[in-house]
Chimera marker file (.cmm) of the C-alpha trace (Angstrom):
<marker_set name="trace">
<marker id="1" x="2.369" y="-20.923" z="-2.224" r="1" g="1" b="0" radius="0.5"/>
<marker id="2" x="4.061" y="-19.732" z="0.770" r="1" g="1" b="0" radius="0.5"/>
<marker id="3" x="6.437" y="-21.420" z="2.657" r="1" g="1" b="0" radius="0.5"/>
<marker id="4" x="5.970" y="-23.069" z="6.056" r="1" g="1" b="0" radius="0.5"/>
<marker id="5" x="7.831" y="-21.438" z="8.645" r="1" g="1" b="0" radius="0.5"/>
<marker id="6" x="9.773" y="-23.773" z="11.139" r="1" g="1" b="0" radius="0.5"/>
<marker id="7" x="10.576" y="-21.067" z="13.539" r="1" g="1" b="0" radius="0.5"/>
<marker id="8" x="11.869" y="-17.771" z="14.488" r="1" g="1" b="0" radius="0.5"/>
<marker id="9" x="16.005" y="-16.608" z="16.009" r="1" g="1" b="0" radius="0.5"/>
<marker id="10" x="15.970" y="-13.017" z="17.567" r="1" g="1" b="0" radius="0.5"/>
<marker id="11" x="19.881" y="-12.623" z="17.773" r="1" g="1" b="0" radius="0.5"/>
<marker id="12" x="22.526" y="-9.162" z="18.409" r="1" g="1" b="0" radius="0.5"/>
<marker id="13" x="25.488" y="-8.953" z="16.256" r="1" g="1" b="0" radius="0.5"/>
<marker id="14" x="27.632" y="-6.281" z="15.344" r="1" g="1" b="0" radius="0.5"/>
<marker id="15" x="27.484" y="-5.044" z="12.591" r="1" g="1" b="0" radius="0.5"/>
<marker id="16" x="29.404" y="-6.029" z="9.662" r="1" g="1" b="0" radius="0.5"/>
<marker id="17" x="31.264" y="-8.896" z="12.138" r="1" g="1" b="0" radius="0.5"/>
<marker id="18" x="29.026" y="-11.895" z="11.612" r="1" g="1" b="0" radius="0.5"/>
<marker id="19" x="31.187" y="-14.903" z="11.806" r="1" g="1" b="0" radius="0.5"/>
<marker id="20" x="30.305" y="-18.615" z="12.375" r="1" g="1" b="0" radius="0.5"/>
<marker id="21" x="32.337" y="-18.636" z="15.830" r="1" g="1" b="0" radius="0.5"/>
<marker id="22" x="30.135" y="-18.939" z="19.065" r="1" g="1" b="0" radius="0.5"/>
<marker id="23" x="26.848" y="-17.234" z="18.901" r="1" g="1" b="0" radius="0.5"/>
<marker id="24" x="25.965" y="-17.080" z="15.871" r="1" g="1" b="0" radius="0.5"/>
<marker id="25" x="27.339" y="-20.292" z="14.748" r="1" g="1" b="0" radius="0.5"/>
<marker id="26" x="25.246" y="-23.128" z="16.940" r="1" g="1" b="0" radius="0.5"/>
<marker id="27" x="22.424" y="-20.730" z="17.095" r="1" g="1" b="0" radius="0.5"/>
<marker id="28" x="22.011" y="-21.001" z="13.385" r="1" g="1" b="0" radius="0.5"/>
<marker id="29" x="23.336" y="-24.355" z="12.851" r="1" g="1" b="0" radius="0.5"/>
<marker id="30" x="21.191" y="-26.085" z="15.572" r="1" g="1" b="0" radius="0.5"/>
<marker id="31" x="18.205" y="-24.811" z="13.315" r="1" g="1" b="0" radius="0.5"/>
<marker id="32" x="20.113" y="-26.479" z="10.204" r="1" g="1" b="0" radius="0.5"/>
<marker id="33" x="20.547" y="-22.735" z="8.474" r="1" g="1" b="0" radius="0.5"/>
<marker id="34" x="23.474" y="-22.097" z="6.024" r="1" g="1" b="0" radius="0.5"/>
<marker id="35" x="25.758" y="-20.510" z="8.225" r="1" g="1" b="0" radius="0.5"/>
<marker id="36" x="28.326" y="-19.097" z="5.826" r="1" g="1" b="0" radius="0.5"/>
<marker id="37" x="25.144" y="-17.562" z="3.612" r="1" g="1" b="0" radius="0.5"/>
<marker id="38" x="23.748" y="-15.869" z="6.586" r="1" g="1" b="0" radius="0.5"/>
<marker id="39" x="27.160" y="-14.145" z="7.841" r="1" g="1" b="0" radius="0.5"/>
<marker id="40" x="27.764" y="-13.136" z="4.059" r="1" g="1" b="0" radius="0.5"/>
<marker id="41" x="23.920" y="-11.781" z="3.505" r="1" g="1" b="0" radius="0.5"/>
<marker id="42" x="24.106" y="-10.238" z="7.443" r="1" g="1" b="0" radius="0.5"/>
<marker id="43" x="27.627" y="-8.704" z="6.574" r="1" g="1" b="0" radius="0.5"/>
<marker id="44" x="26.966" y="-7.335" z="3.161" r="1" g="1" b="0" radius="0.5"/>
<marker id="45" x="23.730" y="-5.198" z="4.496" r="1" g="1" b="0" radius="0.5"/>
<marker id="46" x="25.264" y="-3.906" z="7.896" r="1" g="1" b="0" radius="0.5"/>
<marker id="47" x="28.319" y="-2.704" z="6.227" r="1" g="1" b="0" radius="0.5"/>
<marker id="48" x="27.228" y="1.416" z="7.075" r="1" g="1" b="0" radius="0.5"/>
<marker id="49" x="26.795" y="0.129" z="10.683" r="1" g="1" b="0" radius="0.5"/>
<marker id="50" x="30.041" y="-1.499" z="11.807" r="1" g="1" b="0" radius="0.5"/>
<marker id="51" x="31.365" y="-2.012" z="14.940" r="1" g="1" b="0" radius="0.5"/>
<marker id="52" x="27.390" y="-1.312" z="16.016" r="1" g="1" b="0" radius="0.5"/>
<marker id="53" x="25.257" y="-3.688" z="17.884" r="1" g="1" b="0" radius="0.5"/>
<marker id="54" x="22.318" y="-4.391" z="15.207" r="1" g="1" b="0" radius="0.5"/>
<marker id="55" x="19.414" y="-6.955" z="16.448" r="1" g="1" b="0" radius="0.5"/>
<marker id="56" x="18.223" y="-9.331" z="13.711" r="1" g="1" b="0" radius="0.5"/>
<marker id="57" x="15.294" y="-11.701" z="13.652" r="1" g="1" b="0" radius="0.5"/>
<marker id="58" x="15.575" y="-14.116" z="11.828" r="1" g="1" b="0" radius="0.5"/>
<marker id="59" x="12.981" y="-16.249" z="10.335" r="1" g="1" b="0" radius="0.5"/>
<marker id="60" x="13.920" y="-19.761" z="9.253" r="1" g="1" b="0" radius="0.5"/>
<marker id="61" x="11.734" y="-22.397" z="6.979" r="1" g="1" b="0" radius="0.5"/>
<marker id="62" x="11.362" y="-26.666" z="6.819" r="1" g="1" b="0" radius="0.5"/>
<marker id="63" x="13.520" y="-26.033" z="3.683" r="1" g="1" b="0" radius="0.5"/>
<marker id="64" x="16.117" y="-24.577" z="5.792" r="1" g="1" b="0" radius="0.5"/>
<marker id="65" x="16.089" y="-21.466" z="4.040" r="1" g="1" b="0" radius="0.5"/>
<marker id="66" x="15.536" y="-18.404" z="5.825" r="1" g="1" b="0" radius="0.5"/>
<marker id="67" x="15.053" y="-14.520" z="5.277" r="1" g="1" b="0" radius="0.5"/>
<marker id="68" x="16.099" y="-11.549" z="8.469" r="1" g="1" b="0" radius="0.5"/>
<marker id="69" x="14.886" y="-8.398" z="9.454" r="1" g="1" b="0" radius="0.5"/>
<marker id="70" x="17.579" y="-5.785" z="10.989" r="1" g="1" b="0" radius="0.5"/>
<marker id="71" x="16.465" y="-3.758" z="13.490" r="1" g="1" b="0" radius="0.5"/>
<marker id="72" x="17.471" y="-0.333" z="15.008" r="1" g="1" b="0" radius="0.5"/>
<marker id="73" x="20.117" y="-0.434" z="17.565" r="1" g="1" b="0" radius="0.5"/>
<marker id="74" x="19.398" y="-0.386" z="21.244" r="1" g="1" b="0" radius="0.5"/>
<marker id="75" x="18.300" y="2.684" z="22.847" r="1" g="1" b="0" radius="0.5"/>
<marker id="76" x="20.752" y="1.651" z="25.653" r="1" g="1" b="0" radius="0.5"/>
<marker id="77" x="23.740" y="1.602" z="23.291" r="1" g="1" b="0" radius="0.5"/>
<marker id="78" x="22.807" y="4.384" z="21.470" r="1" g="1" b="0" radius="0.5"/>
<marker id="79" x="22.406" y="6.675" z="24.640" r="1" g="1" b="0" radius="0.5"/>
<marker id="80" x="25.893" y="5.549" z="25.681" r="1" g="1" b="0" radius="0.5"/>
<marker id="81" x="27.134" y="6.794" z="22.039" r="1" g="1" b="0" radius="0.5"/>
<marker id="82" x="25.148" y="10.137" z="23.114" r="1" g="1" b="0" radius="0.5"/>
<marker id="83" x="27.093" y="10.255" z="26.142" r="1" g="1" b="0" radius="0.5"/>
<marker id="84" x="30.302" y="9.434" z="25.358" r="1" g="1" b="0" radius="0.5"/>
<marker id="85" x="30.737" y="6.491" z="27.956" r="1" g="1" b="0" radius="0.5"/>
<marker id="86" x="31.658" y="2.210" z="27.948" r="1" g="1" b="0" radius="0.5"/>
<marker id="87" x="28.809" y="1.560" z="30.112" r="1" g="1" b="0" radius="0.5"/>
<marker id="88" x="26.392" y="2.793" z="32.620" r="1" g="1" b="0" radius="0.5"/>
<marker id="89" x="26.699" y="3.553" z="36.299" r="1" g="1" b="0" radius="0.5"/>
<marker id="90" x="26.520" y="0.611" z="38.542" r="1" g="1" b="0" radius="0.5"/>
<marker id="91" x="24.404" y="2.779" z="41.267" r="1" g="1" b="0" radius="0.5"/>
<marker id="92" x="22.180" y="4.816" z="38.629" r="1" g="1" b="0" radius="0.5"/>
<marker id="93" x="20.285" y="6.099" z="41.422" r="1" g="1" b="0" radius="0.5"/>
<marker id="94" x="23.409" y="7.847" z="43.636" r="1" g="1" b="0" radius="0.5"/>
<marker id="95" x="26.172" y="8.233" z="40.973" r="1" g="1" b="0" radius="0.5"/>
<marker id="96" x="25.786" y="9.417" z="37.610" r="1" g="1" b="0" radius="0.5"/>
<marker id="97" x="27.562" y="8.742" z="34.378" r="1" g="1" b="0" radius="0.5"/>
<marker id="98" x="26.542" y="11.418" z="31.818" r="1" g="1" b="0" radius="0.5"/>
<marker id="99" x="24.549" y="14.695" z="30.620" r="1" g="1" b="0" radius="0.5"/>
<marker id="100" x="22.209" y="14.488" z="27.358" r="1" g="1" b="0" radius="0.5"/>
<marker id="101" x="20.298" y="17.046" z="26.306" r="1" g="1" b="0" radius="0.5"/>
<marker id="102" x="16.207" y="16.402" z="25.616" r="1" g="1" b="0" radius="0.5"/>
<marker id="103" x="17.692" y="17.289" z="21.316" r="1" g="1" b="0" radius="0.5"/>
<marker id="104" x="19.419" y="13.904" z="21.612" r="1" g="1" b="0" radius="0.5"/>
<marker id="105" x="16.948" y="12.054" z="22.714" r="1" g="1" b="0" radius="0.5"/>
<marker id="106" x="14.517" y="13.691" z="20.672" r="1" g="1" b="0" radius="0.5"/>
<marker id="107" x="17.410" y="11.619" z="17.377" r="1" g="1" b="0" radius="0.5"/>
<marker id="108" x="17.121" y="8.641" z="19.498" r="1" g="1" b="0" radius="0.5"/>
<marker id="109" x="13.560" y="8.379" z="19.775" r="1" g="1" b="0" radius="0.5"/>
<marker id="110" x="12.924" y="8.983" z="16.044" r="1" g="1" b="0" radius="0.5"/>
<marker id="111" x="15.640" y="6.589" z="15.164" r="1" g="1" b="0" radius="0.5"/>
<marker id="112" x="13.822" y="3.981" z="17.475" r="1" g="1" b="0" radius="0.5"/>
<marker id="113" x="10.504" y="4.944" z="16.557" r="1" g="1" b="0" radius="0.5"/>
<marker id="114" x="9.678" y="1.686" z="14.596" r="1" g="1" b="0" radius="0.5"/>
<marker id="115" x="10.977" y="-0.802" z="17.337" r="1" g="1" b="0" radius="0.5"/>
<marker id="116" x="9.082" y="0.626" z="19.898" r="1" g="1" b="0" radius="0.5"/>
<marker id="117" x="5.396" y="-0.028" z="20.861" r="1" g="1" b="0" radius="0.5"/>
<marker id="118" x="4.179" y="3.940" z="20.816" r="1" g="1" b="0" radius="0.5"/>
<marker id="119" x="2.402" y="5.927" z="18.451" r="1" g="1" b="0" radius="0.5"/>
<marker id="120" x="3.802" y="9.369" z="19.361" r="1" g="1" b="0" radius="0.5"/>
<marker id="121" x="7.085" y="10.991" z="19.583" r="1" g="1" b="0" radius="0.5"/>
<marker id="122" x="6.481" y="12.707" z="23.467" r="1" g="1" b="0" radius="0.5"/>
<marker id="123" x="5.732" y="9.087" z="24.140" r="1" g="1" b="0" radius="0.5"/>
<marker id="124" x="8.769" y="7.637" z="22.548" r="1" g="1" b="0" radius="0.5"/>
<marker id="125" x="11.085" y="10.542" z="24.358" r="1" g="1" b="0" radius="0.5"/>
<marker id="126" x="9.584" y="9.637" z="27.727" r="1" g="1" b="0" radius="0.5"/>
<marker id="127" x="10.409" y="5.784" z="27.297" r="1" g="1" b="0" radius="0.5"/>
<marker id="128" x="13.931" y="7.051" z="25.620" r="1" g="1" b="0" radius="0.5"/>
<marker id="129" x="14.292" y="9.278" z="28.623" r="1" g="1" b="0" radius="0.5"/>
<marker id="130" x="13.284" y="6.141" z="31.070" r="1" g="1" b="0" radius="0.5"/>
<marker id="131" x="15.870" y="3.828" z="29.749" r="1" g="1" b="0" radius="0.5"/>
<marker id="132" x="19.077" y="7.242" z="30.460" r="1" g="1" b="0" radius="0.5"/>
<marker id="133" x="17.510" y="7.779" z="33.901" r="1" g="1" b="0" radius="0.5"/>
<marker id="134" x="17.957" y="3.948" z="34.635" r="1" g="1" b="0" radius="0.5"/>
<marker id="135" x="21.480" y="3.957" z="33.383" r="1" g="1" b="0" radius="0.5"/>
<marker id="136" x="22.574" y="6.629" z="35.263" r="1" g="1" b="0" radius="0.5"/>
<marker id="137" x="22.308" y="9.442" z="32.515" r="1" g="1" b="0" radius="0.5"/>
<marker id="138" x="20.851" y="12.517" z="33.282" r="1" g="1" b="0" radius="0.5"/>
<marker id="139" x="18.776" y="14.860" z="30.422" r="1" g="1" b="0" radius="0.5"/>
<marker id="140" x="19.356" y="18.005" z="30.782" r="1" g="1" b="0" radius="0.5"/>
<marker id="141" x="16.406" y="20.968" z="31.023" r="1" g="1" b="0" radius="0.5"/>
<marker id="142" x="12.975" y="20.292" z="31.036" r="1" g="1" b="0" radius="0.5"/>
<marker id="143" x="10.565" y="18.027" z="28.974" r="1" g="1" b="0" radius="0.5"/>
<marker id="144" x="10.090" y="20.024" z="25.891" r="1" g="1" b="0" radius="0.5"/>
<marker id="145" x="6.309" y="20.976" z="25.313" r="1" g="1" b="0" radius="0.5"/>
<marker id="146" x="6.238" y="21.904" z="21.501" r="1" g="1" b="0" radius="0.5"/>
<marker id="147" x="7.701" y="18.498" z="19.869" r="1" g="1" b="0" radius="0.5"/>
<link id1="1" id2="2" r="1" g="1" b="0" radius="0.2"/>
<link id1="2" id2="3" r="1" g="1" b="0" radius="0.2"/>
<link id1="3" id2="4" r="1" g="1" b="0" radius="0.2"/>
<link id1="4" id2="5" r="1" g="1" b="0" radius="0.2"/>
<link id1="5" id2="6" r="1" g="1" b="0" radius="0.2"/>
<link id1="6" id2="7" r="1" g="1" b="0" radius="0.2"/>
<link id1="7" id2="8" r="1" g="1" b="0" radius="0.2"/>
<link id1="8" id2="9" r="1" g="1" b="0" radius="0.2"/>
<link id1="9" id2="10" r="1" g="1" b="0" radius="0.2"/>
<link id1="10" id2="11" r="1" g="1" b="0" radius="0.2"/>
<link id1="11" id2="12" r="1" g="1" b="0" radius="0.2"/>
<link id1="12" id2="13" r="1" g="1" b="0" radius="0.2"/>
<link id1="13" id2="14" r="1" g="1" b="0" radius="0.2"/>
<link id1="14" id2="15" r="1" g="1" b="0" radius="0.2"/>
<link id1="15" id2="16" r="1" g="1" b="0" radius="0.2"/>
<link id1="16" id2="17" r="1" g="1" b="0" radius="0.2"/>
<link id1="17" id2="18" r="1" g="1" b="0" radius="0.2"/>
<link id1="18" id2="19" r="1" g="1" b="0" radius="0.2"/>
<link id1="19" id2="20" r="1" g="1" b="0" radius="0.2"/>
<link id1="20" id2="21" r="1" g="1" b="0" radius="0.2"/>
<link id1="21" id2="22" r="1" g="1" b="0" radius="0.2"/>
<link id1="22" id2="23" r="1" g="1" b="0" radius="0.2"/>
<link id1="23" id2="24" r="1" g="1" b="0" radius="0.2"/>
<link id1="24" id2="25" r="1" g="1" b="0" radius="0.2"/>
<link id1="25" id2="26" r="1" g="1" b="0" radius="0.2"/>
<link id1="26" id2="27" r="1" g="1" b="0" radius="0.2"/>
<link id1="27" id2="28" r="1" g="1" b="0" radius="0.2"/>
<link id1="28" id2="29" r="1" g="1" b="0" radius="0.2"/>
<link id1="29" id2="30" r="1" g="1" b="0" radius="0.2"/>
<link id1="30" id2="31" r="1" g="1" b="0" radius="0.2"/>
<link id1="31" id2="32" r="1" g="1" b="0" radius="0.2"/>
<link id1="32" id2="33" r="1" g="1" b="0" radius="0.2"/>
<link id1="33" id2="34" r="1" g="1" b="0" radius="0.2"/>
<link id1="34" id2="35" r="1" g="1" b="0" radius="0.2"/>
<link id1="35" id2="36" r="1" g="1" b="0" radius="0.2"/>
<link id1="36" id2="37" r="1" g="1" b="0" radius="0.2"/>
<link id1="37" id2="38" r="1" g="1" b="0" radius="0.2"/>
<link id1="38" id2="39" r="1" g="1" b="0" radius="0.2"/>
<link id1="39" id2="40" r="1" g="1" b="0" radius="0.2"/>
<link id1="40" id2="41" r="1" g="1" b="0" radius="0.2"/>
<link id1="41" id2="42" r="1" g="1" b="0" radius="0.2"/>
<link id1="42" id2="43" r="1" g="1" b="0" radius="0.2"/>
<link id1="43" id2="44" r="1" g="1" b="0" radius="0.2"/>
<link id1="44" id2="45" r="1" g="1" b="0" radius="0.2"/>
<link id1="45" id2="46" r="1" g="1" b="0" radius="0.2"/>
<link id1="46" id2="47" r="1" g="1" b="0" radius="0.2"/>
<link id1="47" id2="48" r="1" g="1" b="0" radius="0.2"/>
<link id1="48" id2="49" r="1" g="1" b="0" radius="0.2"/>
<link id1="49" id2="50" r="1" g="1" b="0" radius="0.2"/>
<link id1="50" id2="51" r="1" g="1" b="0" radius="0.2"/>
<link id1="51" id2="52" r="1" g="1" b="0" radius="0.2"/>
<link id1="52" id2="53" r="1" g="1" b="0" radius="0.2"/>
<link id1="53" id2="54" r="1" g="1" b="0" radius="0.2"/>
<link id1="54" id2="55" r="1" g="1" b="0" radius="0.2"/>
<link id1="55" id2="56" r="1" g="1" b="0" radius="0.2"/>
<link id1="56" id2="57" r="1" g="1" b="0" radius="0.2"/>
<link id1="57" id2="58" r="1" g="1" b="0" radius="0.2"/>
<link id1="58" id2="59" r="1" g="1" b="0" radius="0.2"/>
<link id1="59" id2="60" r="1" g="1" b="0" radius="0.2"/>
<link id1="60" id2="61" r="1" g="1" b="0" radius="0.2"/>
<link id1="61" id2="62" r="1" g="1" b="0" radius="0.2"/>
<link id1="62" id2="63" r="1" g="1" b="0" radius="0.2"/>
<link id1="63" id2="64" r="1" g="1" b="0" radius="0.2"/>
<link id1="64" id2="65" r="1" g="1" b="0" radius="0.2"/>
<link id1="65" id2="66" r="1" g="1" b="0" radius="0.2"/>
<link id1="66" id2="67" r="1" g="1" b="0" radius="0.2"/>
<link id1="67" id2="68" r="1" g="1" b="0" radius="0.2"/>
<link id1="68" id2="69" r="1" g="1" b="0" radius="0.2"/>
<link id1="69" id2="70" r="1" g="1" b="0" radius="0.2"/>
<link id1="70" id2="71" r="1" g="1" b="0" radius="0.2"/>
<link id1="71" id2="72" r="1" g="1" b="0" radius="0.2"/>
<link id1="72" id2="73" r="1" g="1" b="0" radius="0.2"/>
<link id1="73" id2="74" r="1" g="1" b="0" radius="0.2"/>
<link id1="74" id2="75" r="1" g="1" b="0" radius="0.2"/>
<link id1="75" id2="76" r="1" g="1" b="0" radius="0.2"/>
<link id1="76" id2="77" r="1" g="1" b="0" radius="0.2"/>
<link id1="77" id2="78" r="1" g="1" b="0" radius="0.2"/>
<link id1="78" id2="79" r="1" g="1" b="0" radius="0.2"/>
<link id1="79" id2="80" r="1" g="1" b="0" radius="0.2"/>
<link id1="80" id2="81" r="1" g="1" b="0" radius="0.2"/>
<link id1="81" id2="82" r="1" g="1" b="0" radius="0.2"/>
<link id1="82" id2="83" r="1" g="1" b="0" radius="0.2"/>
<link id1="83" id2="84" r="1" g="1" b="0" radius="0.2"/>
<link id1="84" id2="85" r="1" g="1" b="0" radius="0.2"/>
<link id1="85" id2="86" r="1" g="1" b="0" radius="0.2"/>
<link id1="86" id2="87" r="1" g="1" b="0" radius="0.2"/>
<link id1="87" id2="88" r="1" g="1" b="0" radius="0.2"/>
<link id1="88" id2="89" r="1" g="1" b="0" radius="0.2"/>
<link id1="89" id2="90" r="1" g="1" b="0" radius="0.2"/>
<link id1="90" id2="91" r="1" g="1" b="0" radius="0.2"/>
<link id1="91" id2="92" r="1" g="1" b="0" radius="0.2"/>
<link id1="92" id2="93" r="1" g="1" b="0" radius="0.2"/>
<link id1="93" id2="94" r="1" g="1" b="0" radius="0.2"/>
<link id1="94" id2="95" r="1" g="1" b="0" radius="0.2"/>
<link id1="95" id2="96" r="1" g="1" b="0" radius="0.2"/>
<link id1="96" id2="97" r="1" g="1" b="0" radius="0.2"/>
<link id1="97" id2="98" r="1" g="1" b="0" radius="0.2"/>
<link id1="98" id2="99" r="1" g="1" b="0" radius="0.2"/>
<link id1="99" id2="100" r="1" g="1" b="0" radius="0.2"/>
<link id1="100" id2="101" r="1" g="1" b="0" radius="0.2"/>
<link id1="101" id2="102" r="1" g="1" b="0" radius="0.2"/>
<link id1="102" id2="103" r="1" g="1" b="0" radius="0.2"/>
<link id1="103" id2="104" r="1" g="1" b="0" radius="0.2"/>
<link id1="104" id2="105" r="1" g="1" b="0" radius="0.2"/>
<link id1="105" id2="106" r="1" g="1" b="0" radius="0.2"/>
<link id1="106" id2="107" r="1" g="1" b="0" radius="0.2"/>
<link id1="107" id2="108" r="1" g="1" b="0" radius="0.2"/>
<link id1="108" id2="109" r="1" g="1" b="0" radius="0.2"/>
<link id1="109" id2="110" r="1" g="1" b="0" radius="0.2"/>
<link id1="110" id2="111" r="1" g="1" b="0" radius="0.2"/>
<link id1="111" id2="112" r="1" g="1" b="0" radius="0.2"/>
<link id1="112" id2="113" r="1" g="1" b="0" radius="0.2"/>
<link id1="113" id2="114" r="1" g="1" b="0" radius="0.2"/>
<link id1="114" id2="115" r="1" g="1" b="0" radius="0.2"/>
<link id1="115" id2="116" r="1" g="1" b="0" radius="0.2"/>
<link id1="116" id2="117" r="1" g="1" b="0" radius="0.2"/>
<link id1="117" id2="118" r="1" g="1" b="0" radius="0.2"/>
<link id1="118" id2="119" r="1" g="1" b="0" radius="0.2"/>
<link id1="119" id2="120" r="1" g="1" b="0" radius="0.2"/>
<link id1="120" id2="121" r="1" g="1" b="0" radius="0.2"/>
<link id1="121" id2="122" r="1" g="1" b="0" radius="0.2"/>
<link id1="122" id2="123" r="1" g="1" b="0" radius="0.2"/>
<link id1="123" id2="124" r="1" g="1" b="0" radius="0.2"/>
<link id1="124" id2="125" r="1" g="1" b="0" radius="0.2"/>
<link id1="125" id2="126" r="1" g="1" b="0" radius="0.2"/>
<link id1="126" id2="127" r="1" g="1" b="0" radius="0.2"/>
<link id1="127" id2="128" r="1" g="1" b="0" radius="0.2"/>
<link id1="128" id2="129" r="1" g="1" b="0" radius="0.2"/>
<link id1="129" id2="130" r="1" g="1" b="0" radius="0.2"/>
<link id1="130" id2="131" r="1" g="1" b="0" radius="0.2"/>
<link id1="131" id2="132" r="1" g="1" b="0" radius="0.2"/>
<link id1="132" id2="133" r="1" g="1" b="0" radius="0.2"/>
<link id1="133" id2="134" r="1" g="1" b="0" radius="0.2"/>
<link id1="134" id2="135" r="1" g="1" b="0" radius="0.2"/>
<link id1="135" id2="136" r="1" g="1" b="0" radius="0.2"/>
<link id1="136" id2="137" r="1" g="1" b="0" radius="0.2"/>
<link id1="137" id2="138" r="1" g="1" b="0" radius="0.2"/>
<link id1="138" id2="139" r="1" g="1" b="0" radius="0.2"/>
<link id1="139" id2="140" r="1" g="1" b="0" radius="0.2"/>
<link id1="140" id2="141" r="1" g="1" b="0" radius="0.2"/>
<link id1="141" id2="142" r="1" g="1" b="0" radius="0.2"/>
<link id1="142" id2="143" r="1" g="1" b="0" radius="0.2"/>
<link id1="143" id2="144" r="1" g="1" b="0" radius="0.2"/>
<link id1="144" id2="145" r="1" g="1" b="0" radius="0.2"/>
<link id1="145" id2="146" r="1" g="1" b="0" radius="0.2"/>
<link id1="146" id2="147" r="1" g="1" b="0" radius="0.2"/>
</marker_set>
């Protein structure tokens, strides 16, 4: 028989860094999950991702036990890797951070592909391409036509 489901935590951690200091600590304990068993679960699988910003949902029972899904890292974060930069531009319309080229967001989008609510890659580019033009990162060259 399955097991009735008390709730759901969406939550961003780095990878490999889950602790039971502030977040993650009251988020989890306020729901009455094992803290320490979380960390050492969330810790053990995001090892190959450290130092990386991984979003995790996880889903928590009435028998306080709980399973989590990783996700993909941001697109924001991951077009910052792209460009080399700490953050974004303030004034993403006047002053611009960084150059990517369409190839980069083209390993973005298919990286993201999963998380995001498309069904084709040209789609998944354009919202890619959206979220550097809003940051303040320009794409260099023109949309390519044969994906």
């Amino acid at each position: 028989m399955a097991k009735e489901i008390a709730g759901q935590l969406k939550l961003q951690i780095k990878g490999g860094a889950a602790n039971p200091s502030p977040p993650v600590g009251p988020a989890l304990g306020s729901k009455g999950i094992n803290i320490m068993e979380f960390c050492k679960q969330f810790n053990a699988r995001t090892q190959d991702k450290a130092g990386k910003v991984v979003p995790v949902v996880i889903t928590y029972y009435a028998d306080k036990s709980f399973d989590f899904i990783l996700k993909n890292p941001p697109v924001a974060i991951q077009l910052l890797e792209a460009g080399k930069q700490k953050s974004g531009s303030a004034e993403p319309n006047r002053k611009k951070v960084a150059e990517i080229t369409w190839e980069q967001v083209k390993a973005i989008a298919e990286d993201k592909m999963g998380d995001l609510n498309c069904f084709t890659l040209e789609s998944a580019m354009k919202m890619v391409a959206g979220t550097a033009r809003s940051m303040g990162i320009t794409v260099k060259g023109e949309f390519p036509v044969n994906i």
